[in-house]
Wavefront OBJ file of the C-alpha trace (Angstrom):
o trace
v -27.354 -2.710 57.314
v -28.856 -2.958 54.003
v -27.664 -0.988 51.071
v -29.339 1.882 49.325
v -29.218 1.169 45.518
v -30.452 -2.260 46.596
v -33.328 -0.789 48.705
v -33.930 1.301 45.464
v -33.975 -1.780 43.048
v -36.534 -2.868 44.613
v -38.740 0.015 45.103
v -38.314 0.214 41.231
v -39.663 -3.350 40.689
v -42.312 -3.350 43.238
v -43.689 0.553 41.171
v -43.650 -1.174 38.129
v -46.903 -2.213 36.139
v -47.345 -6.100 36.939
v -48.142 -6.429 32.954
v -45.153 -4.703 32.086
v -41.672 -7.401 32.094
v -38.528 -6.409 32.983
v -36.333 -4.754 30.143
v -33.324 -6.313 29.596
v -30.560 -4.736 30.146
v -28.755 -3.070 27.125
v -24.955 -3.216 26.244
v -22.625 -1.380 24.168
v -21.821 -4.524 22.228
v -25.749 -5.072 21.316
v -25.906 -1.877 19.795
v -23.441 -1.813 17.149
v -24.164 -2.834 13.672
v -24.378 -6.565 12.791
v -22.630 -7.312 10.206
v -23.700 -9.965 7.858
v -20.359 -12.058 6.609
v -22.453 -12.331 3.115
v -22.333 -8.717 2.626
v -18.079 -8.867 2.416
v -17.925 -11.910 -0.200
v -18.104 -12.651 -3.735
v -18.061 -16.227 -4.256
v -18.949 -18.865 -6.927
v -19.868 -16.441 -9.610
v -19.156 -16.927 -13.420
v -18.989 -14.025 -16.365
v -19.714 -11.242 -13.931
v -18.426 -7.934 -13.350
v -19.305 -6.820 -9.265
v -17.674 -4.625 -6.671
v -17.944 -2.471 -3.865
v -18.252 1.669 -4.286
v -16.352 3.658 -1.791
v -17.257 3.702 1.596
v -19.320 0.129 1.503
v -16.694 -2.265 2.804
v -15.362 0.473 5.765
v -12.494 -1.957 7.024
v -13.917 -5.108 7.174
v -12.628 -8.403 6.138
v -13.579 -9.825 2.382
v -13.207 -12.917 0.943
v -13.784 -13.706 -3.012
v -13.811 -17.659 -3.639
v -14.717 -20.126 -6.511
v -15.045 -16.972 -8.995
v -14.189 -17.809 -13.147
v -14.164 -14.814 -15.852
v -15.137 -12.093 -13.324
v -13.910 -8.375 -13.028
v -14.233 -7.853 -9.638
v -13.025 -4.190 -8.228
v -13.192 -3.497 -4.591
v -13.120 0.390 -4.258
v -13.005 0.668 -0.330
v -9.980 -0.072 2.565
v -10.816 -3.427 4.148
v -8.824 -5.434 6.836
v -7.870 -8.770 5.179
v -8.681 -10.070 1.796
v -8.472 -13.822 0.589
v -8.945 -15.287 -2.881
v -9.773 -18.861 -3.186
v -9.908 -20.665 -6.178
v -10.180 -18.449 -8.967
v -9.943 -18.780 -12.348
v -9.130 -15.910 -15.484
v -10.278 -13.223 -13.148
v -9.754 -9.257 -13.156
v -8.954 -8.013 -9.638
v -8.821 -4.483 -7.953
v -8.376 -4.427 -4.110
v -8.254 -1.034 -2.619
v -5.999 -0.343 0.111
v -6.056 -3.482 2.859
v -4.659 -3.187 6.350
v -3.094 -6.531 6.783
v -2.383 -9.171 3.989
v -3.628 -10.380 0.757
v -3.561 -13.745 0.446
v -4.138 -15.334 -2.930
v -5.152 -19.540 -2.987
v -4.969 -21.774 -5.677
v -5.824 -19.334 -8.577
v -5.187 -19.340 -12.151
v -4.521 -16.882 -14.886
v -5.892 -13.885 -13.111
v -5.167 -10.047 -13.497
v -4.353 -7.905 -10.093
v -3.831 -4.124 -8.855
v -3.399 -3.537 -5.401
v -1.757 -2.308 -2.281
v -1.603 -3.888 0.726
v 0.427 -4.305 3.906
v 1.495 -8.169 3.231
v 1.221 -10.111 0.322
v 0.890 -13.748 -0.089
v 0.448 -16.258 -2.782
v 0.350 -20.181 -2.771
v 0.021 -23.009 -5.479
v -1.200 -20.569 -8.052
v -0.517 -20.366 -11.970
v 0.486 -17.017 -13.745
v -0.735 -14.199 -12.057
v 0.027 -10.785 -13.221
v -0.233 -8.502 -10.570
v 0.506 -4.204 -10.314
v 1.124 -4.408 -6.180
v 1.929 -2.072 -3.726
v 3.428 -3.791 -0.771
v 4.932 -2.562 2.602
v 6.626 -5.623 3.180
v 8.221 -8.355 1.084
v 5.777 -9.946 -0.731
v 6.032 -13.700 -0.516
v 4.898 -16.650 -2.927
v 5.149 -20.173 -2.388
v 4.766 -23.357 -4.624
v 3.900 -20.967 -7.296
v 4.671 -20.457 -10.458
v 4.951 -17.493 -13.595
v 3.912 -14.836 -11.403
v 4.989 -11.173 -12.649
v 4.771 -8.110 -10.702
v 4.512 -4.476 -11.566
v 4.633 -1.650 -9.713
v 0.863 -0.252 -8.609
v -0.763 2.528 -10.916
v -3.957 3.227 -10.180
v -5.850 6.651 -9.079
v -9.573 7.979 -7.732
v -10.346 10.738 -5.663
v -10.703 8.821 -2.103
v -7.853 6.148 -3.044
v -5.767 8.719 -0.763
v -8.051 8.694 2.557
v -8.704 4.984 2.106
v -4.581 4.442 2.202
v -4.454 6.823 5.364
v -7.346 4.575 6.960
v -5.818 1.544 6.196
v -2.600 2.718 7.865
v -0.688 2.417 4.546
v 2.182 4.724 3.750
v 2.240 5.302 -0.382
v 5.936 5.465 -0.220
v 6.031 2.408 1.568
v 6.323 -0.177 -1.579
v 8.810 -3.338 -1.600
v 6.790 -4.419 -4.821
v 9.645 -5.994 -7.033
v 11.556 -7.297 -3.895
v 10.159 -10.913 -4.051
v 10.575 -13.661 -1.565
v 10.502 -17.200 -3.200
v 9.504 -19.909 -0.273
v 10.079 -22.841 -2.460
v 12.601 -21.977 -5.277
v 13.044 -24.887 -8.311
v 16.901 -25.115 -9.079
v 17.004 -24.130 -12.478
v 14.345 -22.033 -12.466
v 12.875 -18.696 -11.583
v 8.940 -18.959 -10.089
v 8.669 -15.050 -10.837
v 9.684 -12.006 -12.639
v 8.919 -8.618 -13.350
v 6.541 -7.459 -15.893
v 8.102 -5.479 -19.034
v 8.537 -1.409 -17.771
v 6.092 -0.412 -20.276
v 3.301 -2.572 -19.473
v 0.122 -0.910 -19.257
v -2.182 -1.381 -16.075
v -4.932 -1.182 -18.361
v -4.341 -3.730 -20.916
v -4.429 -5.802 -17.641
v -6.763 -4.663 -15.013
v -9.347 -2.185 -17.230
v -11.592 0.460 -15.868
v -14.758 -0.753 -15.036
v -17.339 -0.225 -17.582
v -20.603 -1.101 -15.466
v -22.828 1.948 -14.678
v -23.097 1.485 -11.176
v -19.206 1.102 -11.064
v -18.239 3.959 -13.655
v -19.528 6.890 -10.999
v -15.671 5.953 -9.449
v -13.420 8.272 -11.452
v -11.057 5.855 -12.350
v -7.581 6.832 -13.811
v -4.593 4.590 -14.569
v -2.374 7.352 -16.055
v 0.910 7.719 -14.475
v 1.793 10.746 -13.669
v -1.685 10.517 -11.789
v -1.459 7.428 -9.542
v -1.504 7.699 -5.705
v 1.738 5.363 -5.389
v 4.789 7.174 -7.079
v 5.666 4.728 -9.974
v 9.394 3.277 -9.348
v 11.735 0.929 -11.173
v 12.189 -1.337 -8.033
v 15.025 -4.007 -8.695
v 14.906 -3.306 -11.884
v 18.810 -2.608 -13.603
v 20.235 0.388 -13.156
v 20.536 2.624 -16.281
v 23.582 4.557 -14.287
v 26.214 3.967 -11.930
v 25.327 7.104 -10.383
v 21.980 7.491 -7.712
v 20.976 10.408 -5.333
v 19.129 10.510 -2.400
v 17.033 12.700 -1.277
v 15.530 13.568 2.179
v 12.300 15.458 2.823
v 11.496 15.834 6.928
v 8.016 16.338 8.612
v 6.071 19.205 7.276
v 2.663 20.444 6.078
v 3.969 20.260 2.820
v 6.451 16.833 2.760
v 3.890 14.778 0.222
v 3.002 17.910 -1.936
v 7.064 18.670 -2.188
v 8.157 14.972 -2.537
v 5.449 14.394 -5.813
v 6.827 17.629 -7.174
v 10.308 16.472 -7.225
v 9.805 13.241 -8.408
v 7.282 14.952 -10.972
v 10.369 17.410 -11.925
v 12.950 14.321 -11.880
v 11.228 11.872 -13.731
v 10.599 14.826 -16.630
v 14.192 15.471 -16.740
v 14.657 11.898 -17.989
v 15.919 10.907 -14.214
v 14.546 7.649 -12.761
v 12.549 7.023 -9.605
v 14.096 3.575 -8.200
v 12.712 3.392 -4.773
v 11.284 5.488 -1.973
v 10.294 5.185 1.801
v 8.548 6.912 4.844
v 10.195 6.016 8.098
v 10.517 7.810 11.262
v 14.071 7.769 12.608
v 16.074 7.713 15.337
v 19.094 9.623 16.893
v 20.970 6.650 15.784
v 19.419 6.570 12.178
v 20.348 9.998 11.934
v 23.861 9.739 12.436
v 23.965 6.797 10.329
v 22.343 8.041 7.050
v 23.774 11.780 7.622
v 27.125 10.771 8.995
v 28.606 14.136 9.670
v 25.881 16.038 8.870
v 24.003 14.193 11.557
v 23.783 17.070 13.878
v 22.488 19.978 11.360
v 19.299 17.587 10.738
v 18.706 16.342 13.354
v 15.977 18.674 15.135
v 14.223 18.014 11.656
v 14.114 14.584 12.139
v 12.261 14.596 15.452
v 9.533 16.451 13.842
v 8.135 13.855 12.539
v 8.357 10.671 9.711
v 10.281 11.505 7.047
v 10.477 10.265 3.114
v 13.411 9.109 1.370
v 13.728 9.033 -2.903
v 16.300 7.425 -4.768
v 16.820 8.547 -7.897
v 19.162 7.111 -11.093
v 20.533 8.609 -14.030
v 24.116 10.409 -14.887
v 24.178 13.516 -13.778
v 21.332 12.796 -11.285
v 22.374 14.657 -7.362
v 23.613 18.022 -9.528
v 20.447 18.227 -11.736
v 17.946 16.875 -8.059
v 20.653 20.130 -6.629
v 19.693 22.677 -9.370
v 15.749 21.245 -8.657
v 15.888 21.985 -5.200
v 17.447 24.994 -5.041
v 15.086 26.662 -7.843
v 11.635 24.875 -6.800
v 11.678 24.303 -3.222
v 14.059 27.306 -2.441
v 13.774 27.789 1.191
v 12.969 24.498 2.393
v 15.472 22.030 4.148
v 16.057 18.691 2.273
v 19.135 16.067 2.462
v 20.591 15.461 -0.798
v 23.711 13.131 -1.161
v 25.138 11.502 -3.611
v 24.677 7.535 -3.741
v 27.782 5.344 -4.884
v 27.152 1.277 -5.715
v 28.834 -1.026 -3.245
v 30.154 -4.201 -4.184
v 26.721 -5.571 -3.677
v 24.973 -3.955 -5.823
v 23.405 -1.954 -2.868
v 23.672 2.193 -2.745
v 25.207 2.889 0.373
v 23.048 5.889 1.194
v 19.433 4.670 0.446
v 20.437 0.721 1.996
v 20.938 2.710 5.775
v 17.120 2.864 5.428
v 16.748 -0.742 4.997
v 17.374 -1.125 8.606
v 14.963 1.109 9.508
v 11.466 0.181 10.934
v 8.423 1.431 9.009
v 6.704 3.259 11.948
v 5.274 6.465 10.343
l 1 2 3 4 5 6 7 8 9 10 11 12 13 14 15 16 17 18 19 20 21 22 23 24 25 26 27 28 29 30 31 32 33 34 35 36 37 38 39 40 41 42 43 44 45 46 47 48 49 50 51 52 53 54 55 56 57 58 59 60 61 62 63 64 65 66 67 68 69 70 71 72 73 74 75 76 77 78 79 80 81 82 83 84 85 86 87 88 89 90 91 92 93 94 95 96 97 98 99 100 101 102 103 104 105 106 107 108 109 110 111 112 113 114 115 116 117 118 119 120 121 122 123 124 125 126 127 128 129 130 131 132 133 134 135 136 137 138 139 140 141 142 143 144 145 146 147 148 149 150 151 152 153 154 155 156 157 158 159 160 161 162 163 164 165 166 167 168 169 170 171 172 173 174 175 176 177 178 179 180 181 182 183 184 185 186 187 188 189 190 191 192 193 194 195 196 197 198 199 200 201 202 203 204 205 206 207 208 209 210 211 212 213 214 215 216 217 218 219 220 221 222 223 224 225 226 227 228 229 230 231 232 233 234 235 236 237 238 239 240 241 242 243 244 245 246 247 248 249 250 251 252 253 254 255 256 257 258 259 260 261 262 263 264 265 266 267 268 269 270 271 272 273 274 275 276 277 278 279 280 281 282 283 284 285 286 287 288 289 290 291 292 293 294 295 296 297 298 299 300 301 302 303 304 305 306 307 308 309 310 311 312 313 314 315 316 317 318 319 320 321 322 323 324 325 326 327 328 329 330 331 332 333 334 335 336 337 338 339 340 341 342 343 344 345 346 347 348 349 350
């Protein structure tokens, strides 16, 4: 017994034209957009200043190679970025989804904001970086690393496409592969640097139509102190849970903080568990935690005397009506605040 698509088939090629050939068959793999590896690269250029404009890297690897006395800005989310032998070069990478990875480069000038970060056998780099996980260097030396400050109107949407979290930065919290006895590979730049005595605004016309600012109280990452010394013994931290409202209300605190002379050390947007819970909130575990399955929520540590009753008097005034965890933070013997290091053991799945 024959079958009828096959009895069909054949029907089909026995009607058809015997000039006409046979179309071949077409895939959903042949019809997406090739994509020319040329297109995602800068490489052996010299006194240049290039980039990308929003939108025209779209998540796709790039690699920048063999570059001297360039200003290169990439202002798109890509996947991975490598830089290979470079030489006195300014760098802006926009948001990338897995790691940076910087080769055998000299003297060069960096902002970005990535998920990893990784640098071998390179010479002073100076670099603004917002990491989500420990940033790592290896048979490298004077590298110093500030905390990312950067802003333009789709650096927000290009951190949400990249999967990045912009209270998810470990910037100053260095891992040294190959420490020198004696000696320290890296450091922190001073807390007054300015990102733009570093890594300028682009000045090109094709470039200027991104509206660049490196002001602080405007960058997309909130600006912290990192590992920086504490000015105070005394810290606060601060809860905000799941909400339409949890970024807007966490920038206005830190905005109302920071201009009450209070410091912004470190923050973090986790989603937590029963046991989390009960381990951060102790025995105020149950009252929060219905909030907490909501939805991720974004811890703020803040330093300064005086710090949980004047983040108290903000709350209470400003955000009247809405449920936040404030506690106060004490110092352990380590150095750690008890409080804000229960998050350290928390995964980063937002």
């Amino acid at each position: 017994m024959g079958c009828f698509f096959s009895k069909r088939r054949k029907a089909d090629k026995e009607s058809r034209p015997e000039n006409e050939e046979e179309r071949p068959k077409q895939y959903s793999w042949d019809q997406r957009e090739k994509v020319d590896p040329k297109d995602y690269m800068f490489s052996g250029l010299k006194d240049e200043t290039v980039g990308r404009l929003p939108g025209t890297v779209a998540g796709q690897q790039f690699l920048i190679q063999d570059c001297e006395n360039c200003n290169i800005y990439i202002f798109d989310h890509s996947a991975t970025i490598t830089i290979d032998d470079c030489t006195n070069c300014i760098i802006f990478l926009g948001p990338v989804k897995g790691s940076v990875f910087f080769r055998n480069c000299r003297d060069c000038k960096c902002t970005l904001a990535c998920q990893q970060f990784r640098v071998r056998d390179c010479r002073k780099l100076e670099v603004f970086l917002c990491c989500a996980t420990q940033p790592i260097i290896e048979s490298s030396s004077n590298i110093k690393f500030g905390c990312f400050q950067w802003y333009y109107p789709e650096l927000a949407f290009q951190f949400k496409d990249a999967g990045l979290s912009i209270f998810n930065n470990t910037w100053s919290n260095i891992h040294d592969f190959t420490p020198v006895s004696g000696e320290l590979n890296w450091s922190l730049l001073p807390e007054d640097a300015v990102v733009q005595d570093y890594v300028p605004i682009p000045t090109t016309e094709e470039l200027k139509a991104v509206r660049v600012s490196t002001e602080a109280n405007r960058s997309i990452v909130p600006i912290s102190r990192g590992q920086r010394q504490k000015s105070s013994d005394e810290s606060c931290l601060v809860v905000l849970f799941a909400g339409d409202y949890t970024i807007a209300n966490a920038r206005k605190l830190i905005d109302e903080m920071v201009g009450k002379g209070f410091f912004l050390v470190q923050t973090k947007e986790v989603s937590m568990k029963a046991e989390d819970a009960q381990r951060v909130f102790r025995e105020k575990a149950p009252d929060f935690l219905p909030l907490v399955n909501k939805g991720p929520v974004i811890a703020l540590e803040f330093n300064g005397d005086g710090a949980v009753e004047g983040c108290q008097l903000i709350v209470n005034e400003i955000f009247n009506g809405t449920k936040m965890f404030v506690s106060e933070s004490k110092e352990t013997a380590s150095g750690d605040v008890d409080s804000f290091y229960n998050f350290a053991d928390i995964q980063m799945g937002i």
